[in-house]
N, C-alpha and C positions, 0 to 999 in steps of 0.2 A: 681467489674466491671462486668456487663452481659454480657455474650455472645452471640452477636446479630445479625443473619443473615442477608443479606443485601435481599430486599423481592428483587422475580425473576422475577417481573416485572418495576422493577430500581425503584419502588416507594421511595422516602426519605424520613429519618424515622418525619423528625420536617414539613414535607409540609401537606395542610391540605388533609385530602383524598377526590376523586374527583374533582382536580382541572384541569383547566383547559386544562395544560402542557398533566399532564396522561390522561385525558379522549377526547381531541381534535387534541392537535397537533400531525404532521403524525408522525408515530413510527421513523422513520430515524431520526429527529429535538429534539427528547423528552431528549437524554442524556443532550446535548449541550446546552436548555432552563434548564434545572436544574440545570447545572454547572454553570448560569447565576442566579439562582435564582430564574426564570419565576415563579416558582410553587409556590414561598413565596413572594408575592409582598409588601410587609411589609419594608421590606431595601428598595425598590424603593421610595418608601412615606417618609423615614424619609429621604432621599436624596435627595428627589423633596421640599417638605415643606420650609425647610430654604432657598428655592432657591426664592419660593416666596413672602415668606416674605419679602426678600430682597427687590426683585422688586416693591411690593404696597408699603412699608415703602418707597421706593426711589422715588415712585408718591406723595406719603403723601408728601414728603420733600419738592419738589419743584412745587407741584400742576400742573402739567402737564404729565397728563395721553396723552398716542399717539398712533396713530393706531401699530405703532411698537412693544410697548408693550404686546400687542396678541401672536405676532411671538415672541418675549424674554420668554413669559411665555411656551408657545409651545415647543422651542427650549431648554428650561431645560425640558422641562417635556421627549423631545425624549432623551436630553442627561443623564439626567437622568437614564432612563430605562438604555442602552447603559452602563453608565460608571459603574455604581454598577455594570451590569452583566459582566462586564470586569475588574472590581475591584473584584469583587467573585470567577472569575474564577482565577486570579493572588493569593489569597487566598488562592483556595486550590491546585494550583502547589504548594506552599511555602509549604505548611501543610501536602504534600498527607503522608508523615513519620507518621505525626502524628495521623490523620483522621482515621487510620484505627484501632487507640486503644481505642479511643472515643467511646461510646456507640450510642452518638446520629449521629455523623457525619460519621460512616464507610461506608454508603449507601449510600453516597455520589457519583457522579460521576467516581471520578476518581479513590479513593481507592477500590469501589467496581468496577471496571474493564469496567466503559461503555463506559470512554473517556482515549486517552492514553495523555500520558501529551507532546506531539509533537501537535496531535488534538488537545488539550486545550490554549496551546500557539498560536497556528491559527487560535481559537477562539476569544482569548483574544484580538490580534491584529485587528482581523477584527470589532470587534462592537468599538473599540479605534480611529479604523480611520476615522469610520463613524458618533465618536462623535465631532471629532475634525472639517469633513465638516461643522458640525451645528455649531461650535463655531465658526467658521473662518465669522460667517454673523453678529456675536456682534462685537463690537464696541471693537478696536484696545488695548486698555486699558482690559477690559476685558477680551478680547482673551491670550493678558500676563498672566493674571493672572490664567485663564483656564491652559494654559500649566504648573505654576507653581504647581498646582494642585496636579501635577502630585507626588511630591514629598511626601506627608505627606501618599499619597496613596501606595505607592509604599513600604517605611517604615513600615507601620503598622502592618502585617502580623508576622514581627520580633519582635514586639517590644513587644509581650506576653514570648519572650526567656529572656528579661534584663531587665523589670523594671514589677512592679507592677501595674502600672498603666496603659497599654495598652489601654484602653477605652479615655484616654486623647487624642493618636495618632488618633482613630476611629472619635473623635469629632472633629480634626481638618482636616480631610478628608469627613467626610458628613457634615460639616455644611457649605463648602466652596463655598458651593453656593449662602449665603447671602452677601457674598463680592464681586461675580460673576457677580449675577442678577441686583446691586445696581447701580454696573461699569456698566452694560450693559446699564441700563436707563441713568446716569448721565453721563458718560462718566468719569469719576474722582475715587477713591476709599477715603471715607467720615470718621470722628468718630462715625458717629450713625452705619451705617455700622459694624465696627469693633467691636463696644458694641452687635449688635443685634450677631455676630459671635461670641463671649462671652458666650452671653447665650447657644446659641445651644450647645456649647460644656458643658456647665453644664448639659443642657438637655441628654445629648447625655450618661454623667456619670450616669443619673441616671437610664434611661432605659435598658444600657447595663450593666451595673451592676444588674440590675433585672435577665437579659439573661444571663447572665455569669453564675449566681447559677443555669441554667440545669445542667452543667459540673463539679463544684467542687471537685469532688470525686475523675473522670478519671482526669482533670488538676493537681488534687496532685501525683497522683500514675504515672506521664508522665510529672512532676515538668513543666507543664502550668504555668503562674503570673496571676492574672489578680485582678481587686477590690474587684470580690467575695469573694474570697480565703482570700486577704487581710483584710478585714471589716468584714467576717466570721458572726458572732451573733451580733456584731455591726453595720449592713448594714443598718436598718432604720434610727437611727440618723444622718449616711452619707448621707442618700437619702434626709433629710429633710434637712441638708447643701444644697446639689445640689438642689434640688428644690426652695427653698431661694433666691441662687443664680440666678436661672436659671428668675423667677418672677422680682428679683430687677435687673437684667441685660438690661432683655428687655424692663421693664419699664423706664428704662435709654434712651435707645436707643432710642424709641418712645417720650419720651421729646426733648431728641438731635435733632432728625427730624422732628420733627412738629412743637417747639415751635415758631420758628419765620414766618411763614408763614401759618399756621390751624388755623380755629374757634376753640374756647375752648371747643365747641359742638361736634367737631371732634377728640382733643385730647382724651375728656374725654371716647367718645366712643373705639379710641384705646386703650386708658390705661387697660379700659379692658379687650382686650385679654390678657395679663398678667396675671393679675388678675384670670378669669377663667379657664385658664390655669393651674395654680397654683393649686387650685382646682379640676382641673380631676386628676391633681399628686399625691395628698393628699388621693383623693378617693381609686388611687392605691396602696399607703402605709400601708391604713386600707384594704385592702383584701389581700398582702401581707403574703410569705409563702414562708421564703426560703428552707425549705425540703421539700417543692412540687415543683415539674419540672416543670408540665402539668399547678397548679397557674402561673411558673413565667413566661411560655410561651404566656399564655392566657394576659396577663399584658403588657408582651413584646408588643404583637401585638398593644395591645389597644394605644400605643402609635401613632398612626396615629390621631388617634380623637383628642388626646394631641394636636398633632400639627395641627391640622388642625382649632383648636378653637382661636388662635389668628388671624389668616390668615381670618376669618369670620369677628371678629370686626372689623381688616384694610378695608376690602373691603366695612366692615358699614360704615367705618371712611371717607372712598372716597366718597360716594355718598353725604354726609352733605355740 
């Protein structure tokens, strides 16, 4: 494990350099956007995505797009931001013991000394309450389910101390926004729903599993769990289970919701995204490199296009 200064201008070691946090916002706000994440917008995307999905798969369902819908897509996209950087900073209260023997995380906010964890807990609360305003304007059903939310979030943090599979808790905390977004348009929580929240969490294995091998090394010598550590030199043929999955999921899903009411012109255009989705997975597989950090991080990231390519053929899928 390196011994790695935390740089003196709280820059973080995994955020890209030049970003906006460091080079715009005022010095007073920069720990507190970090401890959020601001600097890495990459968690906000794989948090926002399944949330939309949700919602055009839930217009696909019952072919009634409505001016509401704007504001539902909006109102994840602010709760979004909000709940990850308050899900990040809940992260690394739970972690700050740990964070500071990690190579990449000690530069962190709070183990490198820039928020104290009283600050961080006042953080946390405040951007929580201000997601919960935006939730309280969906639709009653959904709002339930928002606060249930709360729980798999809440978990996760620990759950790299007792099982192996920590990235399963991750997946059923960012993807709950496809059961969120679906309730917010239809007012009901659906099967296609449930299957489309399926996938993500296959998703969710396969990309954090990618991320996870920056760390293997300091999670073993700091006895971390996670699927890297577990799947070690066997990680590709897991990733192509999850991938599998994550393709025959949503292709599920996108049947369940369209078939009784879409042109077949419009299914076939969703099925798609599946499908090419599937395909930027693959792409990732073959550049794949689990003793490169800097590969799995670059891959990591790339996951936003991942998700952002089904989410193009739904909204092709609306216009037909």
């Amino acid at each position: 494990m390196t011994n790695l200064t935390p740089s003196p201008d709280g820059h973080v070691a995994d955020a890209v350099k030049g970003n906006w946090v460091d080079t715009y916002a005022p010095a007073a706000t920069r720990p507190y956007l970090r401890l959020s994440r601001a600097d890495r917008p990459i968690g906000t995307w794989l948090l926002l995505l399944p949330c939309w999905w949700g919602l055009v798969l839930a217009m696909l369902h019952d072919q009634s797009p409505r001016w509401e819908d704007a504001w539902i897509a909006m109102g994840c996209a602010l709760g979004a931001w909000l709940m990850r950087g308050a899900g990040c900073t809940w992260n690394d209260i739970t972690d700050r013991d740990f964070d500071d023997k990690v190579e990449r995380t000690r530069s962190r906010p709070i183990p490198s000394g820039q928020v104290s964890v009283r600050g961080a807990v006042a953080w946390m609360c405040a951007q929580a309450l201000i997601a919960f305003g935006i939730l309280l304007t969906f639709h009653i059903n959904a709002i339930l389910l928002g606060v249930l939310a709360l729980v798999p979030v809440a978990i996760y943090p620990f759950a790299k101390r007792f099982t192996w599979w920590p990235q399963v808790f991750l997946g059923l905390a960012f993807n709950w926004g496809a059961l969120l977004a679906w309730t917010a348009h239809t007012g009901k929580l659906e099967a296609p729903a449930v299957v489309l929240y399926l996938a993500g969490i296959a998703w969710t294995l396969f990309y954090d599993t990618i991320y996870a091998h920056q760390d293997t090394e300091d999670d073993a010598l700091i006895g971390i769990k996670s699927t890297a550590r577990l799947f070690g030199a066997n990680t590709a043929p897991w990733l192509r289970r999850f991938l599998m999955a994550t393709v025959g999921l949503m292709g599920i899903a996108v049947i369940f919701a369209m078939l009784d009411e879409a042109s077949v012109l419009a299914l076939v255009i969703a099925l798609g995204g599946p499908w090419a989705m599937g395909w930027h997975m693959a792409w990732q597989l073959r550049g794949l490199d689990i003793e490169n950090p800097d590969k799995c991080l670059q891959l990591f990231r790339s996951n936003r296009d991942t998700g952002m390519i089904p989410l193009v053929f739904f909204c092709a899928a609306l216009l037909v």
